[in-house]
Every structure is written in C-alpha cells, then in structure tokens.
TORSELUM-356965 format. One record per residue (C-alpha): residue number from 0; z, x negated, y negated. Coordinates in Angstrom, 1 decimal. Layout:
N
+-----+--------+--------+--------+
!  nr !      w !      u !      v !
+-----+--------+--------+--------+
! NUM !      Z !      X !      Y !
...
+-----+--------+--------+--------+
! end
This chain:
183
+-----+--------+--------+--------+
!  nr !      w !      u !      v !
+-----+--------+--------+--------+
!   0 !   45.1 !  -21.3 !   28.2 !
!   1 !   44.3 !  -22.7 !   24.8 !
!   2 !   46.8 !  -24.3 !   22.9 !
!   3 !   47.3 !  -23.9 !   19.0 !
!   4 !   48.7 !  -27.0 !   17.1 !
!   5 !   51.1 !  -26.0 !   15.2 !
!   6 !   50.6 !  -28.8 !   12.3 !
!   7 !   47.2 !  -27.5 !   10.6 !
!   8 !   46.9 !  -30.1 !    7.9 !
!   9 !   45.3 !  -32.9 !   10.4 !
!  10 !   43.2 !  -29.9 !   11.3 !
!  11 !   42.3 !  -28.8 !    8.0 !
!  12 !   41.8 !  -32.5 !    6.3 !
!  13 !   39.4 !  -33.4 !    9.0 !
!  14 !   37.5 !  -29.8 !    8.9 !
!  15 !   36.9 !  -30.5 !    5.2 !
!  16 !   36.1 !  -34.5 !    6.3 !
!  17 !   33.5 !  -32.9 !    8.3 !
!  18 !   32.6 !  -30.5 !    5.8 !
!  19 !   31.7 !  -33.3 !    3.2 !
!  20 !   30.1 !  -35.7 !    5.7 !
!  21 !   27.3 !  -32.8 !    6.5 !
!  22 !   27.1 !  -32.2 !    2.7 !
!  23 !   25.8 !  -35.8 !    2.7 !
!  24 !   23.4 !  -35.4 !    5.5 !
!  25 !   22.1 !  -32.1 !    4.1 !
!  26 !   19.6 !  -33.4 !    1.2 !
!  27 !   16.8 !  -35.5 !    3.4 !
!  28 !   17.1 !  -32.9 !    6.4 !
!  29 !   16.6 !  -30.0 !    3.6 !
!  30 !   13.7 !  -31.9 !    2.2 !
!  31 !   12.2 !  -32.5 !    5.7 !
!  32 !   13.0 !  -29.4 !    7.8 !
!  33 !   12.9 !  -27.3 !    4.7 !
!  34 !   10.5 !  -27.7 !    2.2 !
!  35 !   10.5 !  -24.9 !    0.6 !
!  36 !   14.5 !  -25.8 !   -0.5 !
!  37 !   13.3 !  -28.2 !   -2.7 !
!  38 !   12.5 !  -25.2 !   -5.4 !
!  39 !   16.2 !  -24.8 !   -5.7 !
!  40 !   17.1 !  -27.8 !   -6.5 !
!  41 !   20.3 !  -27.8 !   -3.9 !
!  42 !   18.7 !  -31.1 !   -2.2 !
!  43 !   18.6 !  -32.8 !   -5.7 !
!  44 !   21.9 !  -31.8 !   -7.0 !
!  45 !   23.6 !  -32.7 !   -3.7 !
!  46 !   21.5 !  -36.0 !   -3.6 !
!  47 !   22.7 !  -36.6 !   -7.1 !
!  48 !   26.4 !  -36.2 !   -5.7 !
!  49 !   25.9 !  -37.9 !   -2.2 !
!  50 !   28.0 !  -41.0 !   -2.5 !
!  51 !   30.9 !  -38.8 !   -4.3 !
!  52 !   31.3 !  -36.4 !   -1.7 !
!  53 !   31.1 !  -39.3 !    1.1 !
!  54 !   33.6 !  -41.0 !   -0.3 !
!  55 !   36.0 !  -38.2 !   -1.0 !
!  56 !   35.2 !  -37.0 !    2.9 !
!  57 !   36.6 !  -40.9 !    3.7 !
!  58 !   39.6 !  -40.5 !    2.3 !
!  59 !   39.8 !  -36.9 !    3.7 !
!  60 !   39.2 !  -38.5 !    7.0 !
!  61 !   41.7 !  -41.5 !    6.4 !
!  62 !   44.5 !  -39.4 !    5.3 !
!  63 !   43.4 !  -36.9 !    9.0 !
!  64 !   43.5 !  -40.4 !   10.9 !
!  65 !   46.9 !  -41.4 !    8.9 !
!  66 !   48.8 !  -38.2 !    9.8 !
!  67 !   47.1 !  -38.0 !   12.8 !
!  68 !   48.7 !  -42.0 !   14.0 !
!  69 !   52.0 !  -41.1 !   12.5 !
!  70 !   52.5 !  -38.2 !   14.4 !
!  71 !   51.2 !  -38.8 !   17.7 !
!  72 !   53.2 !  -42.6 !   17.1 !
!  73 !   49.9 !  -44.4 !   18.4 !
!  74 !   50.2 !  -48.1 !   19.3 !
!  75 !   46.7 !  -49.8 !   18.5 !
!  76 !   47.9 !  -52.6 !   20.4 !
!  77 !   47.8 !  -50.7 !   23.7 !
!  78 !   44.3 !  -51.3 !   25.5 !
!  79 !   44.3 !  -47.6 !   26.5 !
!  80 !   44.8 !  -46.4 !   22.9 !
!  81 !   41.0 !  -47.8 !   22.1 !
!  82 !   39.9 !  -45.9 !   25.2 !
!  83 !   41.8 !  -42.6 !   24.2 !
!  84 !   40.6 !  -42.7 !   20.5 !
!  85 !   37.1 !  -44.8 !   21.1 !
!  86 !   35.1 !  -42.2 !   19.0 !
!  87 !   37.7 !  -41.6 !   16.1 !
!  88 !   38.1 !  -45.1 !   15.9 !
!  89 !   34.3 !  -46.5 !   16.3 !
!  90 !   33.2 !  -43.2 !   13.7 !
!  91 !   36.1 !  -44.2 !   11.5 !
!  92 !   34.7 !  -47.7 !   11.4 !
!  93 !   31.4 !  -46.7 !   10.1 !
!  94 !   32.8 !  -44.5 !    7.8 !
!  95 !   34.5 !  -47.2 !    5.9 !
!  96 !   31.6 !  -49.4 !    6.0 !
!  97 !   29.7 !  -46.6 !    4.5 !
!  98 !   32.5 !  -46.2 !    1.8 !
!  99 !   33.3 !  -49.6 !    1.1 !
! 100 !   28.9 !  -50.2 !    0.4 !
! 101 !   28.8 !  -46.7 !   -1.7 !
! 102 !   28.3 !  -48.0 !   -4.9 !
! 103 !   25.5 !  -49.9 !   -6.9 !
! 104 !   26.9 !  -53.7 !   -7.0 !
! 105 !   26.6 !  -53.3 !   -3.0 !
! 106 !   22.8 !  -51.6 !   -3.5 !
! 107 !   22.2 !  -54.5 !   -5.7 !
! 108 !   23.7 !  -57.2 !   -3.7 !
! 109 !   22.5 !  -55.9 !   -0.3 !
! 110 !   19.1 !  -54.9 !   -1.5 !
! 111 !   17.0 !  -53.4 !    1.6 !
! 112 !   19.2 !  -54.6 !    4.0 !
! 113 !   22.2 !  -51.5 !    2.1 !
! 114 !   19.5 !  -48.9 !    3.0 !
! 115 !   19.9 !  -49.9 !    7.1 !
! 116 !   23.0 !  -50.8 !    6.8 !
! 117 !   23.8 !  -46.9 !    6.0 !
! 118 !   21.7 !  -45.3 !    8.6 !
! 119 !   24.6 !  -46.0 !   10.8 !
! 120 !   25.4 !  -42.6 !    9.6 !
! 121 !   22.6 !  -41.4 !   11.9 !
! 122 !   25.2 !  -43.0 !   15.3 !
! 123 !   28.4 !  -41.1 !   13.4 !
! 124 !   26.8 !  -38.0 !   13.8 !
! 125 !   26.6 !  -38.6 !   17.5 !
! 126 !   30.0 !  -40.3 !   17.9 !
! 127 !   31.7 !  -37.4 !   16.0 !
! 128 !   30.3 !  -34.9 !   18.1 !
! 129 !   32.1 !  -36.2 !   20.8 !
! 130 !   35.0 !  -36.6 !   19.1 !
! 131 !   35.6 !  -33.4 !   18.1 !
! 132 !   34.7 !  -32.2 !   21.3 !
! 133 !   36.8 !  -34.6 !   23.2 !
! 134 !   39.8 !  -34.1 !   20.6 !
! 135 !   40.1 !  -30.4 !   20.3 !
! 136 !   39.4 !  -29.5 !   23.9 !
! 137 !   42.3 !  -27.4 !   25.1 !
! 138 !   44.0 !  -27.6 !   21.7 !
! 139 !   41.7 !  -25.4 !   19.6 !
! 140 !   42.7 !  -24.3 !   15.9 !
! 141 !   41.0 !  -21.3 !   14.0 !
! 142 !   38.9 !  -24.0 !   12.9 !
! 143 !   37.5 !  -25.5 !   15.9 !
! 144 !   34.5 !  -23.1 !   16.7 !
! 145 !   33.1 !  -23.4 !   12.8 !
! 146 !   33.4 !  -27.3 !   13.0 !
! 147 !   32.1 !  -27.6 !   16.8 !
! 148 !   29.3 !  -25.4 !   15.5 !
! 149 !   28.6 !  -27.3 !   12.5 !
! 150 !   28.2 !  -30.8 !   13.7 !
! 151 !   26.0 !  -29.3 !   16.5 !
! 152 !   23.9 !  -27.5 !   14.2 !
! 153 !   23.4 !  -30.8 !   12.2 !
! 154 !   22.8 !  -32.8 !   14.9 !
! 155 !   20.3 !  -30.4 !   16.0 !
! 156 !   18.5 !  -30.7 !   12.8 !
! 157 !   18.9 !  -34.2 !   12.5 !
! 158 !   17.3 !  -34.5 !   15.2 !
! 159 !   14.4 !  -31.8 !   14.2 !
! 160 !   13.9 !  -34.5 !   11.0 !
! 161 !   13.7 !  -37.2 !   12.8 !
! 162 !   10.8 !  -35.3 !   15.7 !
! 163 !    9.2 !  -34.8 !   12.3 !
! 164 !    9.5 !  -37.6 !   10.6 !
! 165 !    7.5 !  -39.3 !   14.1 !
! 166 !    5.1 !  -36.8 !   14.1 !
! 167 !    4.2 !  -38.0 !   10.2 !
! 168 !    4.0 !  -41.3 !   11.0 !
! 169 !    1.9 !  -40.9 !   13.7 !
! 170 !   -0.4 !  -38.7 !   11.7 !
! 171 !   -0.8 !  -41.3 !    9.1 !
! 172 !   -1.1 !  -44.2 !   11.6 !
! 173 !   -3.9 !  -42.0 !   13.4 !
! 174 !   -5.4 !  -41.4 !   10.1 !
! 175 !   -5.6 !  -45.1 !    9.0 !
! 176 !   -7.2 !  -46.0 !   12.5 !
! 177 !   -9.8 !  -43.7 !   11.4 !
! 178 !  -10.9 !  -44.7 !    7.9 !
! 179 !  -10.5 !  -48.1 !    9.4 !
! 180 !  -13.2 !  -47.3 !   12.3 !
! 181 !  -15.5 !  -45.5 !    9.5 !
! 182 !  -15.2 !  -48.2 !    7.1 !
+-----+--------+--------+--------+
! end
C-alpha cells in the first residue's frame, strides 16, 4: 500500500527545487538534442536566466532539506544518518557549491577551472535520481510520478547530449587525421 505524506510543503519545495534544477540543464541539451529550438529563443532566454533560477532552486532545496531535518529530528552525528540520506546530502553538497560559485567574481577568480568545477551538475543529476527514487518509495505524493518522470527524462537526454557530443568530437578528430594525412 502506498502511503501519502500528509505535510506536502517538503514535497512541493523540492518538486519546484527539481523543477528549477532541469530549467538549468535545459539550454545546452536544447541546443544539442534540439536544434531546431534555437529559432525560439527558449535556450537563450533560459541561458540568460540560468544562474537565477539555480540559485532560487538552492534555496528551494535548502528550505525542503530544512523542514525536511526538523521534522524527521535527524541527528547528523549518527553514522547511519549519512548512510540513510547519502544522496540528499552528497546532491545537497554540490548544489551549494554550485550556488555559492554562481556569480561573476567566482567566474573571474576561478577562470577555467569555474567551468569544471560546475559540471558537477552532470553527477547531481545521477545522485538525485536516486534520491528521489530512494526517498519517495512507498511514501508517494501526487507529485512523485511527474518528478520521477522528469529527472528520468533529463537524465535520458543528458545522456543523448553527451552520446552526441562524442560522436562530434570524434567526427572532428577523424576529420583532422584526414587533412593531416592529405597535407
């Protein structure tokens, strides 16, 4: 039998957490998967707004963790606790790295080293998978089966983008080896 929680609001913050985290992923994996969604200007204006929306989706996702330890009186001392909440925890992590790096005196000071440091985002997708999985088994909310859905279909086409982006580079690599050999 599945349960229903009666408190939605730890539900709901994190549902629109998750909501603005795939708004950030959107623009690249448009551009790559989806060409043609570069003619209406969606990637662009959501590029223009990426570090916005990822930083409200942190504090979305802080205030979902916050209610969440208050009410379920977690002890982060306890060496179980870490193995209970690994993936909130470790995603949570990268998310305030990410937030605390989203603005330009970081991109200035970090220089190339800000643009790997954020492609953690590429391991939260994967950790936040599980957790929502792991978290909302047996205890599913009206909300569960759009955000399950969701972070599959992005990981999906995350990791369509990424098949892609390999096939490009070995195209060009392949193509270089060529004018190289008829040079």
């Amino acid at each position: 039998m599945i349960a229903i929680d009666p408190s939605p609001l730890p539900n709901i913050l994190g549902f629109v957490a998750l909501a603005c985290y795939i708004l950030t992923l959107l623009p690249t994996i448009l551009r790559i998967v989806f060409p043609e969604t570069k003619e209406t200007g969606i990637p662009q204006w959501l590029l223009k707004r990426r570090r916005l929306i990822g930083v409200f989706g942190f504090f979305l996702a802080l205030t979902h963790g916050f209610i969440l330890v208050q009410k379920r009186d977690i002890d982060f001392f306890d060496p179980k606790t870490f193995l209970i909440y690994f993936q909130g925890i470790s995603t949570f992590t990268i998310f305030t790295i990410l937030a605390i790096t989203s603005n330009n005196w970081s991109v200035k000071k970090l220089k190339k080293n800000w643009k790997q440091l954020h492609k953690l985002t590429y391991l939260a997708i994967f950790l936040l998978t599980w957790h929502i999985w792991d978290k909302m088994s047996g205890h599913w909310t009206y909300l569960t089966p759009i955000a399950i859905m969701s972070i599959t279909a992005i990981m999906a086409l995350f990791l369509i983008r990424f098949w892609i982006e390999r096939q490009n580079q070995q195209q060009k690599k392949m193509n270089t080896t060529k004018e190289v050999v008829r040079g």
